[in-house]
Backbone as a chain_set.jsonl record, in Angstrom:
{"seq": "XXXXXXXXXXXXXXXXXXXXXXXXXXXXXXXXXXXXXXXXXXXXXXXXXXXXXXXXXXXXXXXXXXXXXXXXXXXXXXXXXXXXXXXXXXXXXXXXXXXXXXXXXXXXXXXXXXXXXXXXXXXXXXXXXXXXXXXXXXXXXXXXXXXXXXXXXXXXXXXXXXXXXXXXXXXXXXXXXXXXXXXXXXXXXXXXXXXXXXX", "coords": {"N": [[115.69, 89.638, 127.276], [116.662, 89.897, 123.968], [116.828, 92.316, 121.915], [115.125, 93.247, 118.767], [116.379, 94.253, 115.78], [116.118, 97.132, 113.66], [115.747, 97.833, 110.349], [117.139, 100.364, 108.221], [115.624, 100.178, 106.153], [113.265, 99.176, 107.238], [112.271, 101.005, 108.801], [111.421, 103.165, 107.181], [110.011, 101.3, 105.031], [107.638, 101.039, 107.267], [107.203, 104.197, 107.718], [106.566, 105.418, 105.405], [103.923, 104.017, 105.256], [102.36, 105.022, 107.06], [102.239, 103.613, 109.51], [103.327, 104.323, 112.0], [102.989, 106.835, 112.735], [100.162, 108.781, 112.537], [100.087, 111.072, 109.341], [100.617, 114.725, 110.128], [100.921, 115.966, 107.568], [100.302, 115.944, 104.055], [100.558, 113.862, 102.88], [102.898, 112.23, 103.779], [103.9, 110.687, 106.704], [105.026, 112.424, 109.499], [107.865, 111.903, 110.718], [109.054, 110.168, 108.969], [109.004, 112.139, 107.091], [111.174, 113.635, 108.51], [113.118, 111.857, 108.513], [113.676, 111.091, 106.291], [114.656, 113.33, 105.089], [117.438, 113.726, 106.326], [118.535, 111.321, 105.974], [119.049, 111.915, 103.556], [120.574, 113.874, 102.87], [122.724, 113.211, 104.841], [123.939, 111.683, 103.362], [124.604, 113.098, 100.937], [126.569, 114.271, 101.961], [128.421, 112.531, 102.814], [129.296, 112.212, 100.345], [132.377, 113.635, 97.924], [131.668, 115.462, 95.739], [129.142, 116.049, 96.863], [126.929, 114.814, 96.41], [123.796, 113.325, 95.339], [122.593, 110.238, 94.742], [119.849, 108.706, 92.74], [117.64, 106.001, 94.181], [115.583, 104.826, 92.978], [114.074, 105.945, 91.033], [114.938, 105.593, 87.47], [117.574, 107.348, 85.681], [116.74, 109.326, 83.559], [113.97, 109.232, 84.171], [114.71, 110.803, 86.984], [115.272, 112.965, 86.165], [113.017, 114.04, 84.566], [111.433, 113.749, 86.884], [113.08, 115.735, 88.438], [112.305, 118.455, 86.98], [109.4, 118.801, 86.858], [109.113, 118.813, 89.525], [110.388, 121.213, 90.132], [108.881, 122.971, 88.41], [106.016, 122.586, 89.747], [107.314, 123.866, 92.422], [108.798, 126.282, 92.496], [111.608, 128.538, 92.459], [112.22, 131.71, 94.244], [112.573, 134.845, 94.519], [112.087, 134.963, 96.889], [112.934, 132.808, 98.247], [114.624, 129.464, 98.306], [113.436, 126.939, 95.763], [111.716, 123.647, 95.375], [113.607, 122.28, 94.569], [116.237, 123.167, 95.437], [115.185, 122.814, 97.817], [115.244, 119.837, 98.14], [113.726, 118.484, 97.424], [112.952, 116.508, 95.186], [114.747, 114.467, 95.929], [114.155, 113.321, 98.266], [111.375, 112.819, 97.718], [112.457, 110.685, 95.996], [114.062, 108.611, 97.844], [111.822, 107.967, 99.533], [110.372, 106.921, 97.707], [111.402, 104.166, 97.093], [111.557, 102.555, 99.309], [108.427, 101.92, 99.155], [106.291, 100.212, 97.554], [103.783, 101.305, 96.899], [103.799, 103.963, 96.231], [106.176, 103.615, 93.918], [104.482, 102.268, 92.168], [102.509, 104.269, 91.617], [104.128, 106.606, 90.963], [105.819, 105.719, 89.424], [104.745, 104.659, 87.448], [102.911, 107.268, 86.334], [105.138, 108.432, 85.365], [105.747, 107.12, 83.089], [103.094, 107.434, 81.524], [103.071, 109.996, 81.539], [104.889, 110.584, 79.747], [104.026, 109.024, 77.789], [101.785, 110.153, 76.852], [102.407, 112.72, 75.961], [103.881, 111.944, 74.175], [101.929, 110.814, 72.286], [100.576, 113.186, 71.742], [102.345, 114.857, 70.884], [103.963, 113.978, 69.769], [107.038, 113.046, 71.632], [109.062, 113.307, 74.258], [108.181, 114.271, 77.792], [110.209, 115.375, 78.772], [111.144, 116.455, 75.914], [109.813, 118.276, 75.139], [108.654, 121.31, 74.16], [108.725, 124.097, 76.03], [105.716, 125.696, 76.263], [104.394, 123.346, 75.464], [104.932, 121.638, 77.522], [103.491, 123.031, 79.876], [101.026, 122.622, 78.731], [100.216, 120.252, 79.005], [100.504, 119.905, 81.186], [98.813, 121.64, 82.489], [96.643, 120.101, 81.979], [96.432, 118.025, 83.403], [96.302, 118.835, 85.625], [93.656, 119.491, 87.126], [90.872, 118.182, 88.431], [88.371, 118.179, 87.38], [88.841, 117.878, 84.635], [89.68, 115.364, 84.115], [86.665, 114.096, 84.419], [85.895, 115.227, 82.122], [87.599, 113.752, 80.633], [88.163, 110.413, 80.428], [89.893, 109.371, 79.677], [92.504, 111.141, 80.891], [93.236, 110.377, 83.663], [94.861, 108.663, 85.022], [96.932, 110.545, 85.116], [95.785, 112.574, 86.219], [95.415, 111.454, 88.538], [98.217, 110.741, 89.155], [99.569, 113.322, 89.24], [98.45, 114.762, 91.126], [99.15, 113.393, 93.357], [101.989, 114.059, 93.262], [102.608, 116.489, 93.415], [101.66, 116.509, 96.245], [103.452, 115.008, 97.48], [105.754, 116.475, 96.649], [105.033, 119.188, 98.084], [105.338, 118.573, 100.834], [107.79, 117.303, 101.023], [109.195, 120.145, 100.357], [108.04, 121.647, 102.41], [109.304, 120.443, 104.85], [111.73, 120.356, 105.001], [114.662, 122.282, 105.428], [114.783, 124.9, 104.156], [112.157, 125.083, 103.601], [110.617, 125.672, 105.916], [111.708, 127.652, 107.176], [111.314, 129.495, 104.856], [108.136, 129.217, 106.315], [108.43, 130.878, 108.351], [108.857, 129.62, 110.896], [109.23, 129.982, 113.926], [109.262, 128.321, 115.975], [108.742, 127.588, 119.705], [108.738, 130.177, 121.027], [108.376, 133.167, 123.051], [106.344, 135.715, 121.987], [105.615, 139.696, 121.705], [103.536, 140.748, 120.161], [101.223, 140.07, 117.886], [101.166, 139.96, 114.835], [99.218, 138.972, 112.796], [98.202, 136.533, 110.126], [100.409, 136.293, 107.085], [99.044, 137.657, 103.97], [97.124, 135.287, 101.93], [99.069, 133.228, 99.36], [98.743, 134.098, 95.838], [97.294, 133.139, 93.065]], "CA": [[115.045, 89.533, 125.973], [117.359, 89.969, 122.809], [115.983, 93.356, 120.751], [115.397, 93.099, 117.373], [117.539, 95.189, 114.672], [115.098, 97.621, 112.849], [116.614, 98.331, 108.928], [116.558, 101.584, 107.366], [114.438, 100.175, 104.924], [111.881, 98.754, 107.575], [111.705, 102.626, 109.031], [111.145, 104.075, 105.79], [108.555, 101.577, 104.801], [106.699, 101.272, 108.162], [106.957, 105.137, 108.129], [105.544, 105.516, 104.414], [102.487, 103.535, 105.162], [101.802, 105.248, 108.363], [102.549, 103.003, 110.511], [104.04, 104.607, 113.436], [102.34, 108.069, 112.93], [99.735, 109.433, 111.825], [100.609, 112.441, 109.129], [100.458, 115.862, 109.848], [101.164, 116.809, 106.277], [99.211, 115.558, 103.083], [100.954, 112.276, 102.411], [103.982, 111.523, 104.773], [103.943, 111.028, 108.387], [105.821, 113.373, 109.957], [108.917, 111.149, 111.456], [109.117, 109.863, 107.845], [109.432, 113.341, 106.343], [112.269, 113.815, 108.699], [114.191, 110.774, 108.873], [114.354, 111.248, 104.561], [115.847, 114.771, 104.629], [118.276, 112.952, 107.527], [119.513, 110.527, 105.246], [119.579, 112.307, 102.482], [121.814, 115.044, 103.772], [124.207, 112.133, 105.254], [124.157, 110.906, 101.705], [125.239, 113.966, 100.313], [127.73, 114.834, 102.483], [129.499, 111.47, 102.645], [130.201, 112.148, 98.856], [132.943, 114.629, 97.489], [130.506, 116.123, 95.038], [127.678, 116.088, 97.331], [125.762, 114.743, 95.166], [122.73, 112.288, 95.782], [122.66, 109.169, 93.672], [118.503, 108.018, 92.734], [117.438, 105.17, 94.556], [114.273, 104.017, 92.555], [113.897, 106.185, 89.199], [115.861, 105.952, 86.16], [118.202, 108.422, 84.868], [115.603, 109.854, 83.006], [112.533, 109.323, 85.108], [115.078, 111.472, 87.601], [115.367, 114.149, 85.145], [111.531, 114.266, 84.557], [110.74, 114.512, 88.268], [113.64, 117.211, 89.227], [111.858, 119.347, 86.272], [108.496, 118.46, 87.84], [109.269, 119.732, 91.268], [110.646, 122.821, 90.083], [107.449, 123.629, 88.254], [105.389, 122.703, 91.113], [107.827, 124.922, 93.166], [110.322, 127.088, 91.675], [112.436, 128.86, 93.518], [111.86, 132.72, 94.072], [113.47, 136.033, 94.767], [112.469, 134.833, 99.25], [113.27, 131.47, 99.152], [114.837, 128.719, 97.238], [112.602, 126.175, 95.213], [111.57, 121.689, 95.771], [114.645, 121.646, 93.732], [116.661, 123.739, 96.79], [114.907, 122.273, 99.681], [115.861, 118.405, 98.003], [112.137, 117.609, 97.367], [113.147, 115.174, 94.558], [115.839, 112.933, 96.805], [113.235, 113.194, 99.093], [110.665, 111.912, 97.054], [112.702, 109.084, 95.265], [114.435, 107.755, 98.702], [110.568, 107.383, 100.287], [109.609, 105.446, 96.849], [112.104, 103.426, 96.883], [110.764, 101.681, 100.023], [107.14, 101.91, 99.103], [105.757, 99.59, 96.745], [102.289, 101.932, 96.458], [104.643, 104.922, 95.799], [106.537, 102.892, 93.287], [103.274, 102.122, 91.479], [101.837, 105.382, 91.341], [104.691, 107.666, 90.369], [107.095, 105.129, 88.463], [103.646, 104.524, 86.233], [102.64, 108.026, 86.354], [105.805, 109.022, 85.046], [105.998, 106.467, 82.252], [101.715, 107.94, 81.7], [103.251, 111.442, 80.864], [105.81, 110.178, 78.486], [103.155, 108.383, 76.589], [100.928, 110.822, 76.755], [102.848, 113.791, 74.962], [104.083, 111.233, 72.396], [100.812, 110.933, 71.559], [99.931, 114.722, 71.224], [103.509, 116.095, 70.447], [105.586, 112.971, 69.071], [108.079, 113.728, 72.183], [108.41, 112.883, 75.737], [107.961, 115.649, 78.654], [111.289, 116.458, 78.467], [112.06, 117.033, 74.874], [108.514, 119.46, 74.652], [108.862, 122.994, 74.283], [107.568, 124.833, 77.61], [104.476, 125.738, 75.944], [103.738, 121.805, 75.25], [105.163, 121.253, 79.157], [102.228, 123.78, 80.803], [99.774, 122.404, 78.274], [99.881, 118.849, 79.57], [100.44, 119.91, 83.168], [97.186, 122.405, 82.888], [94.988, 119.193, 81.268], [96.544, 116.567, 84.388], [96.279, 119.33, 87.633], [92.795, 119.93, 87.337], [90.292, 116.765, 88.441], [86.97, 118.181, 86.315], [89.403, 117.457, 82.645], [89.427, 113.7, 84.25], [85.62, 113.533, 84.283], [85.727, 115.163, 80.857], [88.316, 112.698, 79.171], [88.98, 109.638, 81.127], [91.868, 109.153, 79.412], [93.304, 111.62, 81.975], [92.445, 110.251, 85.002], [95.803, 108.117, 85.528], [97.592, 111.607, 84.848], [95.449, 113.8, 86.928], [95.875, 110.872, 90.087], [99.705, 111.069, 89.777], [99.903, 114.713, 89.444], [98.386, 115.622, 92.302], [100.194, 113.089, 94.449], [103.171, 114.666, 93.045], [102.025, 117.598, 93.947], [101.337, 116.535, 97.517], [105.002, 114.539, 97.711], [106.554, 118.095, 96.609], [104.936, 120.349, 99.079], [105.208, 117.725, 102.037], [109.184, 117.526, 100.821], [109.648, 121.123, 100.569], [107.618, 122.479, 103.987], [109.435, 119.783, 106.186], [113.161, 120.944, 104.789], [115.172, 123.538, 106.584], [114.096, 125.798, 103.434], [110.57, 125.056, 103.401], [110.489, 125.55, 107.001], [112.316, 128.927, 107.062], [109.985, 130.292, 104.462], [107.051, 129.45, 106.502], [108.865, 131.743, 109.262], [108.469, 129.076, 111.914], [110.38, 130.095, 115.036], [109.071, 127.161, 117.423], [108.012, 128.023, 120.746], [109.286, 131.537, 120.561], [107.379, 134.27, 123.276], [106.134, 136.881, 121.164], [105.355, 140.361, 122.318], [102.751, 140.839, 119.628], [100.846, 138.997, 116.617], [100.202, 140.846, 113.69], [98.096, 138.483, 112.183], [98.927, 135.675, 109.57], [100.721, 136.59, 105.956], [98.218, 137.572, 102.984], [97.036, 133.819, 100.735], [99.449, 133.968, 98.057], [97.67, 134.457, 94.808], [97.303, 131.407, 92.343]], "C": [[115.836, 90.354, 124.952], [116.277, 91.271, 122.163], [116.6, 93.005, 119.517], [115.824, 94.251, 116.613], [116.424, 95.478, 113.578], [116.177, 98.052, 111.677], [116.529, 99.632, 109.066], [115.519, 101.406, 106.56], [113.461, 99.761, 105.642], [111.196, 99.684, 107.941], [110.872, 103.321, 107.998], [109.824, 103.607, 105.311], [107.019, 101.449, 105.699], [106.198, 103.109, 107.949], [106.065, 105.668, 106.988], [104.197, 105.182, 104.498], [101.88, 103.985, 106.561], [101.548, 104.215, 109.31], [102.551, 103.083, 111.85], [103.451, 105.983, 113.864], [101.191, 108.295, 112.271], [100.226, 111.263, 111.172], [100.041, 113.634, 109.745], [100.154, 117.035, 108.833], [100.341, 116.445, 105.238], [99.314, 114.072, 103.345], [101.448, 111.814, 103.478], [103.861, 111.424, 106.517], [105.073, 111.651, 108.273], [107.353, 113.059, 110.263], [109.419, 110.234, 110.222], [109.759, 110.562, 107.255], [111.358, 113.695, 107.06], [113.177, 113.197, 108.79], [114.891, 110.762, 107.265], [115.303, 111.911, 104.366], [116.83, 114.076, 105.558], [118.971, 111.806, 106.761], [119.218, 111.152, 104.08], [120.722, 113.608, 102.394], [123.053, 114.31, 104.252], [124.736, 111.892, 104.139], [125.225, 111.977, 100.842], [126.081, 114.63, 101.059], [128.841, 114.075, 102.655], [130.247, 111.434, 101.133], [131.133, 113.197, 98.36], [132.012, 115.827, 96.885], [129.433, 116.789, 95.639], [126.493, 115.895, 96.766], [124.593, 112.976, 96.01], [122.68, 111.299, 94.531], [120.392, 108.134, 93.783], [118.724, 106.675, 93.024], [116.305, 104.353, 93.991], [113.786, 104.546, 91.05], [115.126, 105.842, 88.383], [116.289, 106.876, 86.025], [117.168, 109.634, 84.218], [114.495, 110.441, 83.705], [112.947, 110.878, 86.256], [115.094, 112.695, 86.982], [113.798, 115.329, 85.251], [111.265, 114.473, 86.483], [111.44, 115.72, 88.967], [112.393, 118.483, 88.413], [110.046, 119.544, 86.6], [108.07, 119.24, 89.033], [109.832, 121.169, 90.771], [109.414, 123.44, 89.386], [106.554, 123.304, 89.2], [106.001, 123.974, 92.326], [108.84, 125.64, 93.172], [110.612, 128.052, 92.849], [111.709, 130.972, 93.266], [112.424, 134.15, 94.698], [113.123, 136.352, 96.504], [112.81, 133.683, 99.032], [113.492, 130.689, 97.711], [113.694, 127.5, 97.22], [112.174, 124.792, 96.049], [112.874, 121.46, 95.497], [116.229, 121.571, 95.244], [116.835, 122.712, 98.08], [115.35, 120.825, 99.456], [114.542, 117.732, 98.057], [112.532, 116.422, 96.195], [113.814, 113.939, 95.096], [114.719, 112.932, 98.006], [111.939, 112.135, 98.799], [111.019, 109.964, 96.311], [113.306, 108.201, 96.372], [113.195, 107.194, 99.21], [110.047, 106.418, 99.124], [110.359, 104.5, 96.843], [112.415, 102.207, 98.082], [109.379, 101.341, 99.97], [106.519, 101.694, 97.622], [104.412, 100.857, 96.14], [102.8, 103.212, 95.89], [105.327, 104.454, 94.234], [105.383, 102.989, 91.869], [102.829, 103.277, 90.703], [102.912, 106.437, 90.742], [105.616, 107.079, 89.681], [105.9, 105.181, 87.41], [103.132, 105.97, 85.394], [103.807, 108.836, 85.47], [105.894, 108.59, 83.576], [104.282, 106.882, 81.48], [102.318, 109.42, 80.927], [104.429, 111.167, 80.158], [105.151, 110.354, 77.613], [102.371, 109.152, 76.554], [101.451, 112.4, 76.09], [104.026, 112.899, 74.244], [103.415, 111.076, 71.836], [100.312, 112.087, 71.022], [101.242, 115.202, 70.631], [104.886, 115.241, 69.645], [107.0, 113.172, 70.391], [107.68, 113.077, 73.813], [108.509, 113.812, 76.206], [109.189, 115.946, 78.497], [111.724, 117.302, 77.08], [111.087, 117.65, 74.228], [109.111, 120.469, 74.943], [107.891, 123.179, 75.539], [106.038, 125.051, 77.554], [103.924, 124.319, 75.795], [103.608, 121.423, 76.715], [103.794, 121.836, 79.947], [100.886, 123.328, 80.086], [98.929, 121.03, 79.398], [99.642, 118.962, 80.521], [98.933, 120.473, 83.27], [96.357, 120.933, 82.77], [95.198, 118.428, 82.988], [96.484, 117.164, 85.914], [94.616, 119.655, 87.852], [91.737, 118.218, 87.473], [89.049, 116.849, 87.389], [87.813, 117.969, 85.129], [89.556, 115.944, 83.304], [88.104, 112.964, 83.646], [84.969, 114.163, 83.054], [86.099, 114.248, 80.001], [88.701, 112.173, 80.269], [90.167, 108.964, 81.139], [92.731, 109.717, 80.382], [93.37, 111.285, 83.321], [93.715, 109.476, 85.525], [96.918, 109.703, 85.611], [97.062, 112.309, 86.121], [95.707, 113.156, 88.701], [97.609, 111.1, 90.141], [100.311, 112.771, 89.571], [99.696, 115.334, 90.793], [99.164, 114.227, 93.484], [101.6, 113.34, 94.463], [103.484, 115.831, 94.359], [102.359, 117.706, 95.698], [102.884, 116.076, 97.827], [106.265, 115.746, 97.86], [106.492, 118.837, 97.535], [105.395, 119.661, 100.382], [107.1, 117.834, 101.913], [109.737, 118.778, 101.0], [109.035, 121.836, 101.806], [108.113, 121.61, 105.287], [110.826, 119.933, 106.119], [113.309, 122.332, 105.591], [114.804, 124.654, 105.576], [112.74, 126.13, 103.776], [110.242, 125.702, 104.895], [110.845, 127.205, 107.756], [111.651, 129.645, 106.37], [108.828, 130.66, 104.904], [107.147, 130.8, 107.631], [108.877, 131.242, 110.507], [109.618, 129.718, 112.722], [110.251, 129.544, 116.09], [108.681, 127.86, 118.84], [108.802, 129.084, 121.488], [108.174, 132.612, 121.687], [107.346, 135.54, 122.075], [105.337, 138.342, 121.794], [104.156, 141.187, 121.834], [102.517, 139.551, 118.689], [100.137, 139.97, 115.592], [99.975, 140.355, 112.528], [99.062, 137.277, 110.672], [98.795, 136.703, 108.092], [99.159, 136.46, 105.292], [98.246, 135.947, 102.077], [97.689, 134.418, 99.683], [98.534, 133.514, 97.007], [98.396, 132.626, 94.109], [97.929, 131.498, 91.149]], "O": [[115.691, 91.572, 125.053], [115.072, 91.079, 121.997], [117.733, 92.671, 119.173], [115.452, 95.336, 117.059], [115.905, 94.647, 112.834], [117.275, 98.528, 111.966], [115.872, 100.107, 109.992], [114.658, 102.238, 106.276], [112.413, 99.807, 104.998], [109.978, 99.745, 107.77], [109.804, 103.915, 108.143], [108.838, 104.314, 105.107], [105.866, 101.609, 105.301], [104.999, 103.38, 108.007], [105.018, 106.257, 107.257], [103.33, 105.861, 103.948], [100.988, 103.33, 107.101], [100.439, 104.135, 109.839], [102.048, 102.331, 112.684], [103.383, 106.317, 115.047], [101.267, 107.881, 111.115], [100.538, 112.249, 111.84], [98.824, 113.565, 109.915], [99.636, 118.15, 108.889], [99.201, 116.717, 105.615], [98.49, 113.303, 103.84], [100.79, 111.079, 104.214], [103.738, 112.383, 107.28], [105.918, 111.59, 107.38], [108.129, 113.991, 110.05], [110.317, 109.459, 110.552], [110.853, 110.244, 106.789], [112.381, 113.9, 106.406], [114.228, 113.733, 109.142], [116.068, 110.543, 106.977], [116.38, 111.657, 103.828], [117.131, 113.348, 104.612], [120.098, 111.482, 107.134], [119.13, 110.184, 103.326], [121.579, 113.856, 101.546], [124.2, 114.726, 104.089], [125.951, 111.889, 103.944], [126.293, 111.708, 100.291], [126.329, 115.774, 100.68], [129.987, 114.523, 102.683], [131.305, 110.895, 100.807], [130.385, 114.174, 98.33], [131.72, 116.874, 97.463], [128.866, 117.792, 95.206], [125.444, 116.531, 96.66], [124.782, 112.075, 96.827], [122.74, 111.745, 93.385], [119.939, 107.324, 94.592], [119.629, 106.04, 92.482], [116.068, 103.25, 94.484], [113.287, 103.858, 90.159], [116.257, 105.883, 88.866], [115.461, 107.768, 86.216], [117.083, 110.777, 84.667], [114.146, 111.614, 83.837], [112.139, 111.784, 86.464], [114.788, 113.595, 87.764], [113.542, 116.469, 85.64], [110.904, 115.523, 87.014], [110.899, 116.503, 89.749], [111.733, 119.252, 89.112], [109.608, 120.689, 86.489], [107.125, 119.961, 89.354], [109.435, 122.187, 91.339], [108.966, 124.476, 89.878], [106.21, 124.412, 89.612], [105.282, 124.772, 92.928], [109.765, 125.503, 93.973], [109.97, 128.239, 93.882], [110.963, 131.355, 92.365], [112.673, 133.94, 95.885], [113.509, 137.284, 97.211], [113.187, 133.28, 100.132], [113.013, 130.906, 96.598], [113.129, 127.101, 98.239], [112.272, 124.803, 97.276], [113.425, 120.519, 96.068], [116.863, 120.642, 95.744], [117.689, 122.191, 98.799], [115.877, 120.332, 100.454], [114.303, 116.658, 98.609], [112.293, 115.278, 96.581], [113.563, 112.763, 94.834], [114.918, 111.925, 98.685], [111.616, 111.096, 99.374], [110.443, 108.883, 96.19], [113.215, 106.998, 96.128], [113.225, 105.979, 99.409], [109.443, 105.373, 99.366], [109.71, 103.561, 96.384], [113.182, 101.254, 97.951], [109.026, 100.442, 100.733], [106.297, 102.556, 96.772], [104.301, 101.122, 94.943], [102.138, 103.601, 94.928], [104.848, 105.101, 93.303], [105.526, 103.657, 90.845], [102.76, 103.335, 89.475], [102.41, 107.201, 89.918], [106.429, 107.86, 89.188], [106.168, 105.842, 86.406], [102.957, 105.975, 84.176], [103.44, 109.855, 84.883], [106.094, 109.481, 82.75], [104.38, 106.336, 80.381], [101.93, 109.769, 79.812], [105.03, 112.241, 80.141], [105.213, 111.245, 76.766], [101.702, 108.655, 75.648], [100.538, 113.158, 75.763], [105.044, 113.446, 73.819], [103.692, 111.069, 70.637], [99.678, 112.09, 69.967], [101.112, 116.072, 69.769], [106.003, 115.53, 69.216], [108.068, 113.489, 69.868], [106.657, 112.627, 74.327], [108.936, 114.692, 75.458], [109.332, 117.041, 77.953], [112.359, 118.355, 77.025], [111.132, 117.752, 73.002], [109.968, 120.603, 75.816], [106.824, 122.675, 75.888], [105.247, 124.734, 78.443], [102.734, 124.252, 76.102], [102.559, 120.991, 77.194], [103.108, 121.045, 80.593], [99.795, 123.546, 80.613], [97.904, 120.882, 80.063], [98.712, 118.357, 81.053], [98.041, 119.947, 83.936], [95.423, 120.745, 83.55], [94.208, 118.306, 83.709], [96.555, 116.547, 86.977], [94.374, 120.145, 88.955], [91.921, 117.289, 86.688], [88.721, 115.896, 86.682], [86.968, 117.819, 84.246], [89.476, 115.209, 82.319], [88.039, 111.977, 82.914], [83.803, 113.888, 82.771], [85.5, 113.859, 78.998], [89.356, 112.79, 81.109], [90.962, 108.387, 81.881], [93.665, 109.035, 80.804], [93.61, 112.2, 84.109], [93.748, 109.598, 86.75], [97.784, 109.6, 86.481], [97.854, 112.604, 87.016], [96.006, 113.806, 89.703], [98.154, 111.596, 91.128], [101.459, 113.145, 89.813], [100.418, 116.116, 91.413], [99.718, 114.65, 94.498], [102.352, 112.988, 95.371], [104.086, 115.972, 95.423], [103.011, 118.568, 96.287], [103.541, 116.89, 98.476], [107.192, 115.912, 98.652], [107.519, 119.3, 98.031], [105.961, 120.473, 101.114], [107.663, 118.486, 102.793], [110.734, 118.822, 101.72], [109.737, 122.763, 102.209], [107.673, 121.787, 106.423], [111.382, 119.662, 107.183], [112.513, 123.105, 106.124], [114.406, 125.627, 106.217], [112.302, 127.217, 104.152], [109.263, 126.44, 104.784], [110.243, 127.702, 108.708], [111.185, 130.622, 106.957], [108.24, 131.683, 104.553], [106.215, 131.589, 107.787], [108.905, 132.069, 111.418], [110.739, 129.937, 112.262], [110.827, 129.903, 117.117], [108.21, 128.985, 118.679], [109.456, 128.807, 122.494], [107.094, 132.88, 121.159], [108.296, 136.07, 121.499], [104.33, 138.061, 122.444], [103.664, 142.073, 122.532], [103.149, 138.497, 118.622], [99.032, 140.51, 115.558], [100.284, 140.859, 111.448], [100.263, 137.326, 110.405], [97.883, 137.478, 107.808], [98.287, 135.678, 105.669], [99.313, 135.521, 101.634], [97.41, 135.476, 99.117], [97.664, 132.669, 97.216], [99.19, 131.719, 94.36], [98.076, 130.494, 90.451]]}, "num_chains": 1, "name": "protein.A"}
């Protein structure tokens, strides 16, 4: 019996829609998360530059979501940022098999354009920082949805941002190194898990 020849792209979007796993993480199955950073690391190493070339945003759109992920997770005097760990090529290689992905954060992105051209004449990028944290405060919180339903396409693709970011950056060799994992490691004590960082 002849086996059939699985794509990259049938992995990616069996693995997006949970398919083959159930996640571990918010969004991604697990075997998803790692097969991304896995070609996206090939990607950028097959090129001089090392550079990653977007597979599903625009120029732009790419712009807006690196700046995105670094406010969601900026980098910090222990560990480098989303930007670091490659949470954006992460994010745009998994949409770029996944129609429902597609939907939600190509719209979502084109949603916070139009939505500080309306308050600021300007799109998210070309706001002053203070305009940038305004919008983000109104679209991360779900009770300003069920105040102004105007927000409610904003406040759904923020937090699946959100969730795309952290799921990108805690399954990278950064993210992963921050948490302090050391895999099935004897230990000769346990002195107890890190303090919740503050908000």
């Amino acid at each position: 019996m002849a086996t059939k020849s699985i794509s990259r792209r049938n992995i990616l979007k069996s693995l997006t829609m949970g398919a083959m796993a159930s996640s571990v993480l918010r969004v991604i199955p697990l075997e998803a998360a790692e097969y991304a950073h896995h070609m996206v690391a090939a990607e950028k190493a097959a090129t001089p530059a090392g550079s990653y070339a977007p597979k599903f945003f625009l120029p732009r759109q790419y712009k807006t979501l690196l700046a995105l992920c670094q406010t969601i997770i900026p980098a910090d005097a222990d560990s480098g940022g989303a930007l670091e760990a490659g949470a954006p090529e992460f994010i745009d290689l998994l949409t770029s098999e996944n129609p429902k992905y597609q939907l939600k954060l190509g719209g979502g992105l084109m949603w916070l354009d139009a939505a500080c051209s309306d308050r600021y004449e300007k799109t998210y990028l070309d706001c002053a920082p203070e305009q940038q944290k305004e919008i983000l405060d109104l679209i991360a919180y779900s009770k300003n949805a069920e105040k102004d339903a105007s927000l409610t396409p904003g406040v759904e693709f923020f937090a699946l941002l959100r969730e795309m970011t952290v799921d990108g950056f805690f399954t990278s060799q950064i993210g992963i190194k921050y948490l302090g994992y050391v895999g099935n490691t004897y230990l000769l004590s346990f002195n107890g898990c890190p303090p919740v960082p503050e908000a």
